[in-house]
ZADO-1210 file (C-alpha; in nm, 4 decimals, padded with zeros to 6 digits):
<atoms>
<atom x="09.5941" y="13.4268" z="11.0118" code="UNK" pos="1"/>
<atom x="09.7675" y="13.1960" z="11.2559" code="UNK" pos="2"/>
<atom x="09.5829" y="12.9109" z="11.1525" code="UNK" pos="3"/>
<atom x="09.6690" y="12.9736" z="10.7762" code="UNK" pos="4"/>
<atom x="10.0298" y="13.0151" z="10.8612" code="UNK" pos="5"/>
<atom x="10.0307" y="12.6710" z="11.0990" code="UNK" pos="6"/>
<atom x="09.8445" y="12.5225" z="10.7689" code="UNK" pos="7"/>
<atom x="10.1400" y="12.6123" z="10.5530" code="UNK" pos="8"/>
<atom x="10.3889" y="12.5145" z="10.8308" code="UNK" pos="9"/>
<atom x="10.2292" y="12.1474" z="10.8557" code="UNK" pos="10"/>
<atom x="10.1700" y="12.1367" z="10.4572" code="UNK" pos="11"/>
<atom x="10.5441" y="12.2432" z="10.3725" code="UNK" pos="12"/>
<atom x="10.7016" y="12.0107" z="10.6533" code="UNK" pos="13"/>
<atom x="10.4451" y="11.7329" z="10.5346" code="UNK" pos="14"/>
<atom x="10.5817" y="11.7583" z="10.1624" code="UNK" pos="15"/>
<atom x="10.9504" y="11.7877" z="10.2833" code="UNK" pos="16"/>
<atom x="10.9054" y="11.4515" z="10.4965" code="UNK" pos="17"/>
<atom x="10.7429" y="11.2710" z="10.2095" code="UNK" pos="18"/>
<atom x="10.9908" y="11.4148" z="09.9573" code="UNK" pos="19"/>
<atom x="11.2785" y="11.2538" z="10.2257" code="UNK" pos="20"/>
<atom x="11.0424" y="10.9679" z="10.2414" code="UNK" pos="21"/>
<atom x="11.0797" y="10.9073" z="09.8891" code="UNK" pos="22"/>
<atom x="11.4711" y="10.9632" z="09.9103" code="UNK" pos="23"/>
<atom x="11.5333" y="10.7368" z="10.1893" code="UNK" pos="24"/>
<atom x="11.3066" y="10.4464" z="10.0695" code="UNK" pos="25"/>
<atom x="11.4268" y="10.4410" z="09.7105" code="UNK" pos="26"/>
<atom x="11.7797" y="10.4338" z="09.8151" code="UNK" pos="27"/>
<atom x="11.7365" y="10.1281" z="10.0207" code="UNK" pos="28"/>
<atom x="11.5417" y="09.8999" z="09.7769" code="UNK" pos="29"/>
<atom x="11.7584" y="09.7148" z="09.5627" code="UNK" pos="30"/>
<atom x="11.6238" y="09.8694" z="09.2250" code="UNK" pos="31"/>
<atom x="11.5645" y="10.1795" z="09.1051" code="UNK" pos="32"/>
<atom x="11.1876" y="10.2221" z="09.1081" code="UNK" pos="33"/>
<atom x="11.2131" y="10.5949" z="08.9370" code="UNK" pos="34"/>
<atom x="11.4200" y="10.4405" z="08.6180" code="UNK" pos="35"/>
<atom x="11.1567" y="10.0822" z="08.6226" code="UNK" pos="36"/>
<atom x="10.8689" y="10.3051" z="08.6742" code="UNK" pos="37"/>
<atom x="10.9684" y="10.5296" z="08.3587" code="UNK" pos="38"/>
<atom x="11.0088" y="10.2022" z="08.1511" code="UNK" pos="39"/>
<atom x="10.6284" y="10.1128" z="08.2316" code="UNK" pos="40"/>
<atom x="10.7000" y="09.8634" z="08.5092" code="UNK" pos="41"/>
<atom x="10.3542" y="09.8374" z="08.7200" code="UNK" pos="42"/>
<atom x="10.5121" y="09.6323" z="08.9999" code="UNK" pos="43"/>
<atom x="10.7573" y="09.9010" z="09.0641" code="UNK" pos="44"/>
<atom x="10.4935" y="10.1613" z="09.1111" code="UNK" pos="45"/>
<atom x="10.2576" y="09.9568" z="09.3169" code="UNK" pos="46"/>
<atom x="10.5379" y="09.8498" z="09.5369" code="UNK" pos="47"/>
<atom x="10.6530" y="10.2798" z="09.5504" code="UNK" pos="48"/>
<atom x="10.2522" y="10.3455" z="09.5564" code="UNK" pos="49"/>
<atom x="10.1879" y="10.1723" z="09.8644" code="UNK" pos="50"/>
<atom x="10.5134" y="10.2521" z="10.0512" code="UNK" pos="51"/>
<atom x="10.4162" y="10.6352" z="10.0115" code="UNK" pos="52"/>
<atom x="10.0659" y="10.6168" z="10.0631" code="UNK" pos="53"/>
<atom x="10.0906" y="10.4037" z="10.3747" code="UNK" pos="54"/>
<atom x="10.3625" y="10.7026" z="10.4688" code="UNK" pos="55"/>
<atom x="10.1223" y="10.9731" z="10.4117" code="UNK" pos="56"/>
<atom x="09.8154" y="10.7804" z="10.6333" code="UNK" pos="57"/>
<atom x="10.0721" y="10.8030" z="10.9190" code="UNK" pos="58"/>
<atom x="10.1791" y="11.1470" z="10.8135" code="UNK" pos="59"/>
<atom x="09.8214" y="11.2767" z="10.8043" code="UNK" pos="60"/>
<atom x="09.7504" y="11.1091" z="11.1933" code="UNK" pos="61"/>
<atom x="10.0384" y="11.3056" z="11.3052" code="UNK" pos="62"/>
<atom x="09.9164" y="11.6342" z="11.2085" code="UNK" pos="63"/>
<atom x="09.5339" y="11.5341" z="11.3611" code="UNK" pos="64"/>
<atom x="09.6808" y="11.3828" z="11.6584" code="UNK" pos="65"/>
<atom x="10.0322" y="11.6050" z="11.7598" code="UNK" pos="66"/>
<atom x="10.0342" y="11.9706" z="11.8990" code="UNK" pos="67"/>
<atom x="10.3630" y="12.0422" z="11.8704" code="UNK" pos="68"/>
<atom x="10.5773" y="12.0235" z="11.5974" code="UNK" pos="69"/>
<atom x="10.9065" y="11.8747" z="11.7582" code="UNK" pos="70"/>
<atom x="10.6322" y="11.5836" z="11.8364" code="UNK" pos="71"/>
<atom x="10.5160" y="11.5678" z="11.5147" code="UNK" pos="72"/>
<atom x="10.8969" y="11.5260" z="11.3784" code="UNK" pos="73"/>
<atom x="10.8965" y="11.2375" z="11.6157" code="UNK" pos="74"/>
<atom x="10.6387" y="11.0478" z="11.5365" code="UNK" pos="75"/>
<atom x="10.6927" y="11.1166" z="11.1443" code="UNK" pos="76"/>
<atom x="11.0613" y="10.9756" z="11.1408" code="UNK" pos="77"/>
<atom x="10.9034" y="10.6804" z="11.3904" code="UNK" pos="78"/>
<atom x="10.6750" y="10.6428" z="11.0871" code="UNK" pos="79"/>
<atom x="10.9317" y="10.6159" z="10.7977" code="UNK" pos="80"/>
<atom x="11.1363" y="10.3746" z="11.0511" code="UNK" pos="81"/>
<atom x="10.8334" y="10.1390" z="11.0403" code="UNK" pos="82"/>
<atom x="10.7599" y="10.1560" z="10.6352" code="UNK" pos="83"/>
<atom x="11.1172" y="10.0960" z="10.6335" code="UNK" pos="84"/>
<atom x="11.1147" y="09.7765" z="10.8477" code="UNK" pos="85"/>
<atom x="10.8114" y="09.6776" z="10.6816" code="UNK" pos="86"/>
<atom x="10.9547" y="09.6620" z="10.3757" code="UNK" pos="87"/>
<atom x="11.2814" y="09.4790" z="10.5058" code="UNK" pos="88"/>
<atom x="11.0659" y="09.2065" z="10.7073" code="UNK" pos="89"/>
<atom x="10.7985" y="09.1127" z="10.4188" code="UNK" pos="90"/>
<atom x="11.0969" y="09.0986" z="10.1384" code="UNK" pos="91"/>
<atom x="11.2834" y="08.8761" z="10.3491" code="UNK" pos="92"/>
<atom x="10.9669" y="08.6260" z="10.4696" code="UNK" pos="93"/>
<atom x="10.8898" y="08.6217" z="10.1060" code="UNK" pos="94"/>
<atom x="11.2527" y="08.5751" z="10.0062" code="UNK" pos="95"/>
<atom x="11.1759" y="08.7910" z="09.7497" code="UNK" pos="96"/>
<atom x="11.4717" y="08.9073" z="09.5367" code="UNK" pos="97"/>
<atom x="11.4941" y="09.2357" z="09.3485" code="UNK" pos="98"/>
<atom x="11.4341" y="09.0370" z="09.0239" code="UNK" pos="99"/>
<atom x="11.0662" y="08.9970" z="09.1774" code="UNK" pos="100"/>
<atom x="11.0216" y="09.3465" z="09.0865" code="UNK" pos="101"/>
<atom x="11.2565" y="09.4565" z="08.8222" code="UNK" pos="102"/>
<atom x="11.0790" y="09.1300" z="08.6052" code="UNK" pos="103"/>
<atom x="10.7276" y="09.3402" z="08.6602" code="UNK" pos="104"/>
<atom x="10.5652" y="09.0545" z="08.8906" code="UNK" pos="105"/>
<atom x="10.2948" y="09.2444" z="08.9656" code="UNK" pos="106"/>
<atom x="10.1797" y="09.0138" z="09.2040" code="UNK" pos="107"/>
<atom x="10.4976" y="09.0620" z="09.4258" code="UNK" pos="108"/>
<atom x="10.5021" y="09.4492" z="09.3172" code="UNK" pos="109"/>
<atom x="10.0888" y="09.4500" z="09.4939" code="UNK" pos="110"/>
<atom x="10.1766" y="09.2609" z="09.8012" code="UNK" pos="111"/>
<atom x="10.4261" y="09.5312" z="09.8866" code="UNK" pos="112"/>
<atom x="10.2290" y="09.7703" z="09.8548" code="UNK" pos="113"/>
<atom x="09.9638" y="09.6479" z="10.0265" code="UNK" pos="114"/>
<atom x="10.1600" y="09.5317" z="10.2853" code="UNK" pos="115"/>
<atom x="10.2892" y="09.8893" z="10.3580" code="UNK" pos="116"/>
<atom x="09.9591" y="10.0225" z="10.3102" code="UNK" pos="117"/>
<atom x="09.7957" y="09.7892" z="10.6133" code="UNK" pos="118"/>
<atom x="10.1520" y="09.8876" z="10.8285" code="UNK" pos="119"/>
<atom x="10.0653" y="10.2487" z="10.7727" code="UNK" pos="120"/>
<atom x="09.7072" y="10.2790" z="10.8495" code="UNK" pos="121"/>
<atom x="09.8105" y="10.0532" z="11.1277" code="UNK" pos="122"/>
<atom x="10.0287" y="10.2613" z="11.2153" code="UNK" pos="123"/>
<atom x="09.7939" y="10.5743" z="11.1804" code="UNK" pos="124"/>
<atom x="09.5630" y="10.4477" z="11.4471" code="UNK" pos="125"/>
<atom x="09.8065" y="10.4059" z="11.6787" code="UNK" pos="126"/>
<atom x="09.9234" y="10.7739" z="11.7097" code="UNK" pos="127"/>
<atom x="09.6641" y="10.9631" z="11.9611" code="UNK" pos="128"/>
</atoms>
C-alpha cells in the first residue's frame, strides 16, 4: 500500500503544480488564452499546448529522478521558472506582440509552443 499512497501523493501534487502552472502562466501572457481559446483561436492553444506540455515533460523527470518530495517541489517551481523565462526571452527576440496571437497567427501561436516544448524536454534531461 505505500507505493499506492506515494502514487496518489505524486499524482495529486503533480495536478496541483500543473493546475498553478496554468494559473501563473496565463496571468503573465498578455491575452487571455482561456477566453481566445473558447472563440476557436488555434494559435492560442498551441502557444498554451506547448507551454503545459513542455511543463509536464519536466514534471514527469522530477517524479523519475527526485526521492524526496521537498526536492521534487524544488525542481518543479525551478521548472515553471524556466517555461516562464522561455516564454519572456522568445516573445521578446521575436518582438512578438500580443496581437501575434490574439489575430490567430498560427505560425507565431506554433513557435511558442514548440519553443517551450524543446525548453522542457531540455529541461527534463537535465534533472538526474
Amino acid at each position: 500500500m505505500p507505493a499506492f499512497a506515494n502514487y496518489l501523493v505524486y499524482l495529486l501534487l503533480s495536478g496541483v503544480l500543473l493546475v498553478f502552472f496554468f494559473v501563473v502562466y496565463t496571468r503573465v501572457t498578455p491575452y487571455n488564452e482561456v477566453l481566445l481559446i473558447r472563440q476557436g483561436n488555434t494559435a492560442a492553444a498551441l502557444s498554451l499546448g506547448g507551454a503545459m506540455l513542455g511543463f509536464s515533460l519536466t514534471i514527469a523527470s522530477c517524479i523519475i529522478h527526485t526521492s524526496r518530495l521537498t526536492e521534487f517541489l524544488g525542481w518543479a517551481f525551478g521548472a515553471l521558472v524556466v517555461q516562464l523565462l522561455a516564454y519572456m526571452v522568445t516573445t521578446k527576440c521575436m518582438s512578438m506582440s500580443k496581437e501575434h496571437i490574439e489575430s490567430g497567427n498560427v505560425a507565431f501561436g506554433g513557435i511558442l509552443g514548440a519553443i517551450a516544448l524543446s525548453v522542457g524536454a531540455i529541461n527534463a534531461a537535465c534533472i538526474s
